[in-house]
N, C-alpha and C positions, 0 to 999 in steps of 0.2 A: 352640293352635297359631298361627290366626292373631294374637294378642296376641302372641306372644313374636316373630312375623315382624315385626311392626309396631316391636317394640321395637327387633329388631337393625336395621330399617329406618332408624328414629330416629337410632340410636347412631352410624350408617352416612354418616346426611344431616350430621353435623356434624363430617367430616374434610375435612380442606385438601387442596389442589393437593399439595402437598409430603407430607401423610400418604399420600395414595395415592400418590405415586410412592416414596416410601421402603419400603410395604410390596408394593408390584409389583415392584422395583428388588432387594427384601430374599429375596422368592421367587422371581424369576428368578435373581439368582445360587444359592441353594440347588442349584435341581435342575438349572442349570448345573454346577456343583459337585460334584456326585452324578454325573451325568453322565461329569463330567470326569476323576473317580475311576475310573467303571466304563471308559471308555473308557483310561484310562491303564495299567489293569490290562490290560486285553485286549492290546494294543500289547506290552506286558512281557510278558507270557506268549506273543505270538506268535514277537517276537523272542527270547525267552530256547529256544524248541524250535526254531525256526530256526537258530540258530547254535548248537545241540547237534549237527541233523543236516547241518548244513555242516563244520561247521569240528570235531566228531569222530566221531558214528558213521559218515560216508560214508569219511571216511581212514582212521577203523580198520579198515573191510573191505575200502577197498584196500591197506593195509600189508599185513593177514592173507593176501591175498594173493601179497603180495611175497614177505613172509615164505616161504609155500610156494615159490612160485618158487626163492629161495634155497638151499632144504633138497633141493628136488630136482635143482638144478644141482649139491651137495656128492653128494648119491647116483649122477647121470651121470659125476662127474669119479671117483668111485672106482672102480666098477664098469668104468667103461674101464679107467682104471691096473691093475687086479686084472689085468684079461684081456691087457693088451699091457704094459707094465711099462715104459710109453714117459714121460718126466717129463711134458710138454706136456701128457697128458691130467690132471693134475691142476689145472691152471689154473682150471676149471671149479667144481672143488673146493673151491681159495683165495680165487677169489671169492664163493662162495656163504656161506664162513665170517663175510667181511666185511659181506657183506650181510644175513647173520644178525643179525649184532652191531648194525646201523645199526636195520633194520626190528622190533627184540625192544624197541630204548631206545624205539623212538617207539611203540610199542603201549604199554611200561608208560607214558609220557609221555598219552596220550593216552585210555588206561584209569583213568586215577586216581581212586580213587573209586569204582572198577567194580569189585567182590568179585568176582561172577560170572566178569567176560572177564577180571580178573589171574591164576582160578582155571585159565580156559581157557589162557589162556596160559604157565602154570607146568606145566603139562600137556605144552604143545606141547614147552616147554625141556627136562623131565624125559626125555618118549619122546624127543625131538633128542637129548639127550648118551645115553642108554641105546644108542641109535644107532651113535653115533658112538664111546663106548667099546669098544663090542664089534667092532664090523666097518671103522667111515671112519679111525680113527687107526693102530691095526694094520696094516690094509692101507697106506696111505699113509705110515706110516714103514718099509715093506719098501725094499729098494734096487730101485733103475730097470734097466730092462736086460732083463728076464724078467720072466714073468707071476706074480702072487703066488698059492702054493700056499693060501693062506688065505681068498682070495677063492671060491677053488673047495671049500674045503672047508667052510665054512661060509656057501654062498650060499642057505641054506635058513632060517639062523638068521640073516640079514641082511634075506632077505625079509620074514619078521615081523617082526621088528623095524622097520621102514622102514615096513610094514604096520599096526603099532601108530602111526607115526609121522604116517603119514597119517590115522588114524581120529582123531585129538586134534586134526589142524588143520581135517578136516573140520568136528567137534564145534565150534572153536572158532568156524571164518564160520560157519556154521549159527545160534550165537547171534548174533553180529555182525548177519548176514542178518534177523535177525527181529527185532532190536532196532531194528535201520534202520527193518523197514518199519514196526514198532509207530508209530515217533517221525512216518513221513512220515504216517500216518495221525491220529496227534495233531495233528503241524500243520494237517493239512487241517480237522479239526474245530475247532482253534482259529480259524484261518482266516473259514468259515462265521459261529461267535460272532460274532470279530471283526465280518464284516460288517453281520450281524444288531445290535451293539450301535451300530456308528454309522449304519445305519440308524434305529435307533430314535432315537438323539440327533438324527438331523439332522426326524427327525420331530417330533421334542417340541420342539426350536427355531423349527423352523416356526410349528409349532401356539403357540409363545411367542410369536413375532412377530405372529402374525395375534391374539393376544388383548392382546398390548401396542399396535400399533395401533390394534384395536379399543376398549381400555379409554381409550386419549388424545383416540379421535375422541372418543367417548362422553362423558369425563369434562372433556376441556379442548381442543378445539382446537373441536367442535362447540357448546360452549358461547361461546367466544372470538369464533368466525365469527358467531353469534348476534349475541353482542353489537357488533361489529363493523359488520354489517349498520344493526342500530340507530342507534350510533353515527352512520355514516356520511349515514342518511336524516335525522337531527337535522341533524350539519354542514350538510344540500342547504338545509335550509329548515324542514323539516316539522318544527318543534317539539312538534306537540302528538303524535308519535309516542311513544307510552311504551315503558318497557323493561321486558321479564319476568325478573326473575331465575332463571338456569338452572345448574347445575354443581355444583363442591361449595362447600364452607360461601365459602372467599376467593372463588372468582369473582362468587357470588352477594351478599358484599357489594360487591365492584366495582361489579356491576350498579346495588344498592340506591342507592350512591353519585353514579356516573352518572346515576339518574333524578332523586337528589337536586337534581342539580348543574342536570337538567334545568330541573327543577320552579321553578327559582331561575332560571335564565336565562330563562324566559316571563315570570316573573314582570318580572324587569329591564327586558324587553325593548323594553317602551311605552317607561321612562324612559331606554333609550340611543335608541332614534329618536328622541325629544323633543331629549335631545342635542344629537344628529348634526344633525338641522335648524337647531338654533339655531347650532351652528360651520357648518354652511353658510352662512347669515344670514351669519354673523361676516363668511365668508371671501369672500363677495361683496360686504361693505362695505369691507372691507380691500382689494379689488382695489380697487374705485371711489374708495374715497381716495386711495389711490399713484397711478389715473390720474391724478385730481384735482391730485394733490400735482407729477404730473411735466409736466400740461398749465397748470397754474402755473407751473412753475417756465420751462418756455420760454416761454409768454405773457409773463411778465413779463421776460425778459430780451429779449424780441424787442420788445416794445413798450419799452422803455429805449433803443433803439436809437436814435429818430426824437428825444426832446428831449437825448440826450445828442450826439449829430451837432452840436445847434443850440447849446449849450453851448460843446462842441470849436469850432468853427466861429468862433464870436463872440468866442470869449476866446484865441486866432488872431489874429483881425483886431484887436486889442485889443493885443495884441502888436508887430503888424507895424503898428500908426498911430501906438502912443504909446509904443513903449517907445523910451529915453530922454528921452523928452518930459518925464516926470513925474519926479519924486523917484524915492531908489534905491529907498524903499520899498514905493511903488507897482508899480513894473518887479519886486521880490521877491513882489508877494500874482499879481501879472498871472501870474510864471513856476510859480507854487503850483497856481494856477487849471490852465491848460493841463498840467502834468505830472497835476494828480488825473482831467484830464478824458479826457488819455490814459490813465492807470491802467484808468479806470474804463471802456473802450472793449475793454481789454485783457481784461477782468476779466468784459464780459459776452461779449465773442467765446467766451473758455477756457468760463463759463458753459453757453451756449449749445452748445457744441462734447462737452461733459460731458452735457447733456440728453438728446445726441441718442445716446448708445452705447446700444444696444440697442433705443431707441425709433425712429429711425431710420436704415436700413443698406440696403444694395442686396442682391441676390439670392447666397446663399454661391455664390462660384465656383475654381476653380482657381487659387489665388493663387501664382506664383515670387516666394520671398523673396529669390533675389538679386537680382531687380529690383528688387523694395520696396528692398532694403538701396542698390542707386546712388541708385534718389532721392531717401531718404534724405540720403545723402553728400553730394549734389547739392547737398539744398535749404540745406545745414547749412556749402556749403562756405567762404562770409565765415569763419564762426568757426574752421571747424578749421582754414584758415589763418590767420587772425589768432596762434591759439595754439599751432602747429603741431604741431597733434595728429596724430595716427598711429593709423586703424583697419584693424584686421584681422578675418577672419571665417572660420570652419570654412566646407564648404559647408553650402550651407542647400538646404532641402527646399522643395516646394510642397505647400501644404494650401487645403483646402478651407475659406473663409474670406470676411471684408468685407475687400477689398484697400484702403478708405480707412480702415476700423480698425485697419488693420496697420500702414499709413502711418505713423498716429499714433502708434500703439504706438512702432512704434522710431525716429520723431522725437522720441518724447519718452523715451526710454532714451539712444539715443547725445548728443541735445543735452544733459542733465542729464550726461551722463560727461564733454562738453567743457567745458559751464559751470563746474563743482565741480570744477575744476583747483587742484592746488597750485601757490601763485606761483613763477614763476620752474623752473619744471617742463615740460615739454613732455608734456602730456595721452596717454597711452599707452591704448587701447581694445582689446578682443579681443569679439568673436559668437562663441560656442560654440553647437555645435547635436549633440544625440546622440539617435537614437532609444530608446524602451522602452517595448516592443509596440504598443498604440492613441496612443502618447503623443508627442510629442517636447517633452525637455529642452534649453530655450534659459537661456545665460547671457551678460548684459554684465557684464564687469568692466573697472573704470581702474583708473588709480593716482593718485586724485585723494586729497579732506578726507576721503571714509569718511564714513559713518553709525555712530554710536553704536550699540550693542547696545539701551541704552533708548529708543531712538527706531525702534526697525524694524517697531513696528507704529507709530506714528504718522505714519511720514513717506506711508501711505498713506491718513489720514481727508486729506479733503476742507477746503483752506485753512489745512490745517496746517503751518507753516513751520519751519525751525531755523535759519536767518538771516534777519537786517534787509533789508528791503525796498531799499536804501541799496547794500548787501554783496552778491548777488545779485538781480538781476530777476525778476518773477516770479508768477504770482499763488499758487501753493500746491496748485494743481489734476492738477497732469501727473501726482505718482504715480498720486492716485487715478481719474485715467482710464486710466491702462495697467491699475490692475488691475480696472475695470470692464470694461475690453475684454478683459482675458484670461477673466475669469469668464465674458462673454457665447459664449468661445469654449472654454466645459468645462474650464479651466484654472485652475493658483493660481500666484498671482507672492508672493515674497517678499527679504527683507534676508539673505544668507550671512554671518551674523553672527564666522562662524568665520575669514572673508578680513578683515585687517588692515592689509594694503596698499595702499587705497582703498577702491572701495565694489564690490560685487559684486551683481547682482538675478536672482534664478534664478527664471522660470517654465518653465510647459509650456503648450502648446496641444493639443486634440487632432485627431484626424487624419479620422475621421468628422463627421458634423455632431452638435453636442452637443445633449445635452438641453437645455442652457440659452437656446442658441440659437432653439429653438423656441420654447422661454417665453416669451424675452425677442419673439421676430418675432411673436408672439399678441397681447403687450402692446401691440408699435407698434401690431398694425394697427386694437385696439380704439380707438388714438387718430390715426386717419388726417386726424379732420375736424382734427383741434387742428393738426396741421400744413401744413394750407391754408392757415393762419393769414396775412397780409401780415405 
């Protein structure tokens, strides 16, 4: 015995989630089913004796009764007429006949099928006309006026008669009467069944329920939680927790699986922290080089400043002592000199001015862009007279921002929209400004030369031009500090390569303080000594 338990034991340990739910799932509908049957019968058989004694044994014993009503208002209306010979008392009569006639169709209507009550009632018909040949037609085709001599002479032999007539209808309710009560005593016992069968179903559904959630905790959600548990104490930390396989055959290789997977991630685990320190390494040398790389890059243009002055300065006064003094060629290398020495004055201001977005900025505050946008116009307004431009602006918001990166910002959007005018053209500008959600979407458009579709990611690297130095002024820098300053303010600027009609640049800013912002105020202040600098 116990071998063969152990066997089915065995055979038992190596079904899936899915075998035991199919053969749970296969036996619960069964004796649902069964069930459903017995209960479907029961319902049919209560309804089917229900609407026997509704809808014909209770009408057939009250018609049967009508019926006698009938027969005996046809006996009142002769029996008068016989004795006063007055017409009126027939009326009684006339209608008892009709009501014969009505309450006979719906007995046999209603009897059908009934051998017994058609018998009974063929009975009643027979004693009815044996009746009414002898004594109700006789009498009643006598003339009116006088009493009928026939009434009196054979009221002995009307009596039985009538008397047979009434013993046939008794006979007849009598069965009616006991057929009723048999059928209301059938329904009451089907009734009982009935309840008794869905009692028991709602029993055995129960009891289904309570052994199908039992058999789920048991087989899979208690094993699931199991593993779960486990699972989640590995996530915390606790690697060296192992995992027991529980359930049936799939969950248990899950488990197997899982601890597989364990067993391999301890194993990994020295060489990902070995890793991760080394990209930490990395990522602390890579900050300290970008400082490096951006506390150079303004040292050196701040210190350019003191021998390029003395450059500018002297080749100035070199200018103003000897020019026409010398040859014309002289006076051409002297005007070379000073224009490279301004370029190059130009070049480290824009420098310098590039260094400092992100690296240094004053504290984010409540910036109104319509102001930015007068001073702006203000600072910008030689040129946009000069070429009588025309700017407009949607209103503008206030954010939360460096109001001297903003400055720049759209000094250096509206002045590029004035400069990159078409000759002979009157410089046309529009600010657009549209909210969307954390965000606001700004656009400058002209109707100036346009940027090339190939050129709209380059016109933002750093010194990158698409005219001569000669053709526009300029050092090549202002894209790419507006889109350093919209980046340091959570944002992306770009070329609307789709606008045709000059040139269009659509950023966003956003409206909280960014993340980048923080980055970027981290970086400055790990280089606060570098800009002590003289």
């Amino acid at each position: 015995m116990s071998g063969s338990a152990g066997s089915r034991a065995g055979r038992f340990s190596t079904w899936t989630t899915r075998r035991w739910l199919r053969v749970g799932v296969a036996a619960s509908l069964t004796v649902l089913t069964l069930l459903g049957i017995t209960g479907a019968w029961v319902l049919g058989r209560t309804a089917a004796i229900s609407d026997d004694l509704v809808n014909v044994k209770s009408p057939a014993l009250t018609t049967a009764f009508r019926l006698e009503s009938a027969l005996l208002n046809q006996e009142t209306g002769i029996r008068g007429y016989g004795l006063t010979g007055a017409s009126e008392t027939l009326d009684p009569y006339r209608q008892g006949l009709a009501d014969q006639a009505t309450h006979t169709a719906r007995l046999q209507e209603l009897l059908r099928g009934d051998a017994g009550g058609l018998g009974d009632l063929r009975s009643v018909q027979d004693a009815a006309d044996a009746w009414q040949k002898q004594i109700a037609r006789p009498v009643a085709a006598a003339p009116a006026g006088s009493p009928s001599p026939l009434a009196t002479s054979q009221a002995h032999e009307g009596k039985e008669a009538f008397d047979a007539l009434r013993a046939a209808l008794g006979a007849q309710q009598e069965r009616l009467r006991t057929e009723r009560a048999e059928a209301a005593e059938d329904l009451k016992d089907t009734m009982a069944l009935r309840n008794w069968v869905f009692s028991t179903i709602a029993a055995v559904i129960a009891a289904l329920a309570v052994l199908v959630f039992e058999g789920l905790r048991r087989g899979i959600t208690g094993p699931l939680d199991r593993l779960g548990t486990d699972a989640r104490i590995i996530a915390g930390g606790d690697f060296e927790h192992p995992i027991t396989p529980t359930g049936p055959a799939d969950l248990r290789r899950l488990s197997s699986e899982i601890e597989s997977m364990r067993l391999r991630l301890v194993r990994e685990l020295a060489f990902t922290e070995e890793a991760r320190r080394r990209l930490d390494a990395q990522a602390a040398d890579l900050h300290r080089s970008n400082a490096e790389l951006e506390q150079f890059a303004y040292v050196a243009s701040h210190d350019l400043q003191e021998p390029l002055r003395k450059v500018s300065s002297f080749t100035q006064l070199l200018q103003r002592r000897y020019g026409g003094k010398l040859d014309e060629r002289a006076d051409q290398y002297i005007d070379y000199a000073v224009d490279g020495a301004n370029r190059m004055q130009v070049l480290i201001n824009d420098l310098l001015d590039f260094s400092r977005v992100g690296r240094v900025h004053r504290e984010l505050e409540s910036v109104d862009l319509e102001a930015v946008h007068e001073r702006t116009l203000s600072s910008l307004s030689v040129s946009i007279e000069e070429t009588g431009a025309t700017v407009t602006h949607d209103p503008l918001p206030s954010l939360t921002a460096d109001s001297t990166q903003l400055g720049m910002l759209w000094q250096n959007l509206i002045g590029n929209a004035v400069k990159f005018h078409r000759p002979d053209t009157a410089p046309r500008i529009h600010v657009s400004a549209e909210q969307d959600g954390d965000l606001w979407r700004f656009a400058v458009t002209d109707n100036g030369i346009g940027i090339a579709p190939e050129y709209a990611e380059k016109v933002f690297v750093i010194f990158q031009r698409l005219h001569t130095k000669d053709a526009y002024k300029g050092s090549g820098i202002g894209l790419a500090m507006c889109k350093k300053i919209v980046e340091f303010h959570g944002g992306t600027i770009a070329v609307d390569t789709e606008y045709q009609d000059g040139a269009r640049i659509t950023f966003t800013l956003s409206t909280p303080r960014p993340v980048t912002a923080e980055l970027f105020a981290g970086s400055a202040a790990a280089h606060a000594d570098g800009e002590q600098a003289p």
